[in-house]
C-alpha positions as CSV (number, residue, x, y, z in Angstrom):
1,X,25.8,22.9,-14.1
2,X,24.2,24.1,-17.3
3,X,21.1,25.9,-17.5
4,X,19.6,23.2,-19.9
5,X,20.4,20.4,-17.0
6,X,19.2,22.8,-14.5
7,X,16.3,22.9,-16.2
8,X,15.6,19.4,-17.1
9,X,16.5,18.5,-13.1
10,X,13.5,20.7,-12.8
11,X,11.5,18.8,-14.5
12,X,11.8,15.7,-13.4
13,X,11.6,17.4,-10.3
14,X,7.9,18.8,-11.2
15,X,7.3,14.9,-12.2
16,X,8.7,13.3,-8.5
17,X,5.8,10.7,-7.3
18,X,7.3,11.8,-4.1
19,X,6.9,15.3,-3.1
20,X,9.4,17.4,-1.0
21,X,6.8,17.6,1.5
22,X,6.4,14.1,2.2
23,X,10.0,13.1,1.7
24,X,10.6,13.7,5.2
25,X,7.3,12.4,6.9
26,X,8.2,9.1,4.9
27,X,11.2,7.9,6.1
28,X,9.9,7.5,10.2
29,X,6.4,6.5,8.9
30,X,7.9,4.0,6.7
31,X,10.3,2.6,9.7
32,X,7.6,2.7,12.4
33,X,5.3,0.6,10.0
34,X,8.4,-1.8,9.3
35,X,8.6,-2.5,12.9
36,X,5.2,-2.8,13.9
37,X,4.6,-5.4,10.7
38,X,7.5,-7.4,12.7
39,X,6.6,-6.8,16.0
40,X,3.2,-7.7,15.9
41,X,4.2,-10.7,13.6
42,X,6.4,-12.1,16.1
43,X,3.8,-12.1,18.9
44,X,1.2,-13.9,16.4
45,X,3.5,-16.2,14.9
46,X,2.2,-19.2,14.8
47,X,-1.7,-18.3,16.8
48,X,-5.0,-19.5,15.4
49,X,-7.0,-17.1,17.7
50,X,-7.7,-13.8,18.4
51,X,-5.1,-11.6,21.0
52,X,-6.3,-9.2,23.5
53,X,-5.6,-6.3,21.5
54,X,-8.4,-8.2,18.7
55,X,-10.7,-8.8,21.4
56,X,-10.7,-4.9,22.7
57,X,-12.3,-4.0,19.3
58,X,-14.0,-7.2,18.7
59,X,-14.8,-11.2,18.6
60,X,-13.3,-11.5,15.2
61,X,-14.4,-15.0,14.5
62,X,-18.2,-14.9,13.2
63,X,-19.8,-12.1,10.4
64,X,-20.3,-9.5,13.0
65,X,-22.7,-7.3,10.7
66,X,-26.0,-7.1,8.9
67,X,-27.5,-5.9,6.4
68,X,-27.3,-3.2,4.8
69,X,-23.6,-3.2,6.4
70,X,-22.9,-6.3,5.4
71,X,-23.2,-5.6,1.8
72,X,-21.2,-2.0,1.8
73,X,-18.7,-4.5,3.9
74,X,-19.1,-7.5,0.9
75,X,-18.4,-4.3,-1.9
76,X,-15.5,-3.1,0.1
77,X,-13.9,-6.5,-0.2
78,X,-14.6,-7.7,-3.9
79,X,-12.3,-4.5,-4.4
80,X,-9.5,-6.7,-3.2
81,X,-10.4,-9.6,-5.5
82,X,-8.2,-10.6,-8.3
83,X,-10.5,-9.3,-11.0
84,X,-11.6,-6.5,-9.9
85,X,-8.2,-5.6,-8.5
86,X,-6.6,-6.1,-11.8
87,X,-9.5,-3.9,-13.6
88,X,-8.6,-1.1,-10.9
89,X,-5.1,-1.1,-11.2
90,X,-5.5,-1.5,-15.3
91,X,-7.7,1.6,-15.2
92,X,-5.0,3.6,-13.1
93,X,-2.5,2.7,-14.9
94,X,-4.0,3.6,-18.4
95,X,-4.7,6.8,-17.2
96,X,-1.4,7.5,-15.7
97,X,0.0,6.7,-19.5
98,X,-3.1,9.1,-21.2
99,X,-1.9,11.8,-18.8
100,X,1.8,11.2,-20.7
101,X,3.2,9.8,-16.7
102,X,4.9,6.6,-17.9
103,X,6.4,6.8,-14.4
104,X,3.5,6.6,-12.6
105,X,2.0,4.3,-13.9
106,X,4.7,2.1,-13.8
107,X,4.7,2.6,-9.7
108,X,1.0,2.1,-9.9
109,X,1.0,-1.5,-10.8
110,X,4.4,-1.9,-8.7
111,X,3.2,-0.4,-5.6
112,X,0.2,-2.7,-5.7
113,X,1.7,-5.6,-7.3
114,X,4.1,-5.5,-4.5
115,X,2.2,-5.3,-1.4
116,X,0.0,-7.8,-2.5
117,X,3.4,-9.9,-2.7
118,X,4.5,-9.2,0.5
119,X,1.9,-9.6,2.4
120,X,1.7,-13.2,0.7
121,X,5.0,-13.9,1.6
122,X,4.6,-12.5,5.1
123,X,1.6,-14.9,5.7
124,X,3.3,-18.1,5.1
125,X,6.1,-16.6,7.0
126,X,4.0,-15.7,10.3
127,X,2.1,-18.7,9.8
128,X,-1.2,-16.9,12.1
129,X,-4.3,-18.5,11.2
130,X,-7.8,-17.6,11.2
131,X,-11.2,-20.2,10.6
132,X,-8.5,-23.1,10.3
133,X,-5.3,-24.2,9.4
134,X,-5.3,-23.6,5.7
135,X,-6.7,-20.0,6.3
136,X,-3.6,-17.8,6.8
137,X,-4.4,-14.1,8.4
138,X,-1.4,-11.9,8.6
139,X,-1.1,-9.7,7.6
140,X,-4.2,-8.6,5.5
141,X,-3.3,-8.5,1.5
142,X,-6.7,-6.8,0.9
143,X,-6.0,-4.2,3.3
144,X,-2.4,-4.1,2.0
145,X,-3.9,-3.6,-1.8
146,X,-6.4,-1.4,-1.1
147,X,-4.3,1.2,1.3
148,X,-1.4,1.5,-1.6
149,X,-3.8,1.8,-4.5
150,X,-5.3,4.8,-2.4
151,X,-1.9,6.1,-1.7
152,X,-0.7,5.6,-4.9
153,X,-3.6,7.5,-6.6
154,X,-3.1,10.7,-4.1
155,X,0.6,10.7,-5.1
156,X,-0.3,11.1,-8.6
157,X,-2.9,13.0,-8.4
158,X,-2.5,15.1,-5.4
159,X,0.7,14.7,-4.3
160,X,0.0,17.1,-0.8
161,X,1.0,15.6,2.2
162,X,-2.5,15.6,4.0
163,X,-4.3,14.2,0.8
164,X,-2.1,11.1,1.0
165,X,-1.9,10.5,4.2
166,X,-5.5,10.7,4.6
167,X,-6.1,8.4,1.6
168,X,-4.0,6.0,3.6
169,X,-5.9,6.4,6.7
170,X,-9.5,6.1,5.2
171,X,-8.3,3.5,3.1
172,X,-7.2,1.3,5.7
173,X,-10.0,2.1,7.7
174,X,-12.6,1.1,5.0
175,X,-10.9,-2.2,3.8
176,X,-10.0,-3.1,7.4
177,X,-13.4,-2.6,9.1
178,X,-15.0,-4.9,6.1
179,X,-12.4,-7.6,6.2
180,X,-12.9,-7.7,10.3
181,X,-16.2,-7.4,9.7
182,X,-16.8,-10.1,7.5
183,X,-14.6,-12.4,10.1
184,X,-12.1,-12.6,7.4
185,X,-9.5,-11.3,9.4
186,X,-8.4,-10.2,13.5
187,X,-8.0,-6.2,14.0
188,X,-3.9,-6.4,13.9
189,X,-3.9,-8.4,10.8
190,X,-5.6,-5.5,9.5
191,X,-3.3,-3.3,11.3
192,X,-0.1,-5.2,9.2
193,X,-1.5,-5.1,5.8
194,X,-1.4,-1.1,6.5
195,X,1.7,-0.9,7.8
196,X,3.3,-3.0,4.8
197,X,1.3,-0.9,2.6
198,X,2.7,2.6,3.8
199,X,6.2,1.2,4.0
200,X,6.2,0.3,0.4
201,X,4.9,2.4,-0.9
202,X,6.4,5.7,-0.1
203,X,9.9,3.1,-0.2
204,X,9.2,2.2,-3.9
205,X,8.0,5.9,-4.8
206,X,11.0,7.4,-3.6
207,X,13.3,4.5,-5.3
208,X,11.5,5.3,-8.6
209,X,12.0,9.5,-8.6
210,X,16.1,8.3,-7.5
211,X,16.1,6.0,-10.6
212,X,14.5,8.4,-13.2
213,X,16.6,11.4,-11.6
214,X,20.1,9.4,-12.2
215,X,19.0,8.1,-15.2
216,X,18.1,11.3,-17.0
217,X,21.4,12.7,-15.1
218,X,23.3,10.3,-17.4
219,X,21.6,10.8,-20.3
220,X,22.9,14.7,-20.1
221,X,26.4,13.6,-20.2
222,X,26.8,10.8,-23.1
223,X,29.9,8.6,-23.2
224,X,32.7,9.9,-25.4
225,X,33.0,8.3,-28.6
């Protein structure tokens, strides 16, 4: 290998969303959060009331906070709303593209754009309830949002192992105690909104850096004429 590929491999190294250090930490974290979206799926599929794991935390089916709780919990979740979602993500984005990181913004809107997705799909897929029929629970596509925007920020940011997994843990945390705190959702469907959230995240990261690594690979060797 030459020293000008060694060097650009370098740099796009230097660029990775995905850092060595969490490369390995990923792969089990992303699996375990795979199988518990499905496994607690399955056992829900289909229920319209809260399971004894949602009843050791809480009663999940009335506002179970007041003021001034209720209104950090009410800010917490407009964060999840379509506008002010799109203005977050927007306002990453830009300054992922300011900062010359075309890459990473790109994951930025894919990361969130996508577990937002999911989590739809997963909904009409599980088919658990919550306040009614037409009021589908799990998993949590505000917790879901909110966990890989925070993730996604520490990546690019950060980038050290305990700043993005904490990110993802108080992320979670926050979004998940307003959404079951405004009765909007039961503890696990909080529970699966994180797990999709760290599973696609560090997936898609990782399938980004292999992309951008092949592709400038390629670009060191052009076709003959």
């Amino acid at each position: 290998m030459s020293v000008g590929e060694t060097g650009r491999d370098r740099a796009v190294e230097e660029r990775a969303l995905l850092p060595a250090a969490l490369r390995g930490v990923s792969v089990p974290i992303g699996v375990v959060a795979v199988l518990v979206v499905a496994v607690v799926g399955v056992l829900y599929a289909g229920h319209g009331q809260p399971g004894r794991v949602d009843r050791w935390f809480v009663d999940p089916t009335d506002d179970t906070v007041g003021q001034p709780w209720r209104g950090v919990a009410l800010a917490l979740d407009s964060l999840g709303e379509p506008v002010a979602a799109v203005l977050l993500v927007g306002a990453v984005a830009v300054g992922c593209l300011v900062r010359r990181r075309p890459r990473a913004a790109v994951f930025m809107v894919a990361a969130t754009v996508g577990a937002v997705v999911m989590a739809t799909l997963l909904k009409h897929v599980v088919g658990r309830t919550i306040h009614g029929d037409s009021n589908l629970s799990y998993p949590s596509g505000h917790t879901a949002f909110f966990t890989a925007l925070a993730v996604g920020v520490a990546l690019v940011v950060d980038g050290r192992r305990g700043v993005v997994l904490g990110a993802a843990l108080v992320a979670g945390a926050a979004m998940g105690w307003a959404q079951v705190a405004l009765g909007a959702h039961y503890p696990t469907d909080v529970l699966g909104g994180w797990c999709v959230a760290l599973a696609l995240t560090f997936a898609l990261a990782r399938l980004i850096d292999v992309t951008a690594r092949r592709a400038s690979r390629d670009a060191s060797f052009p076709a003959p004429k």
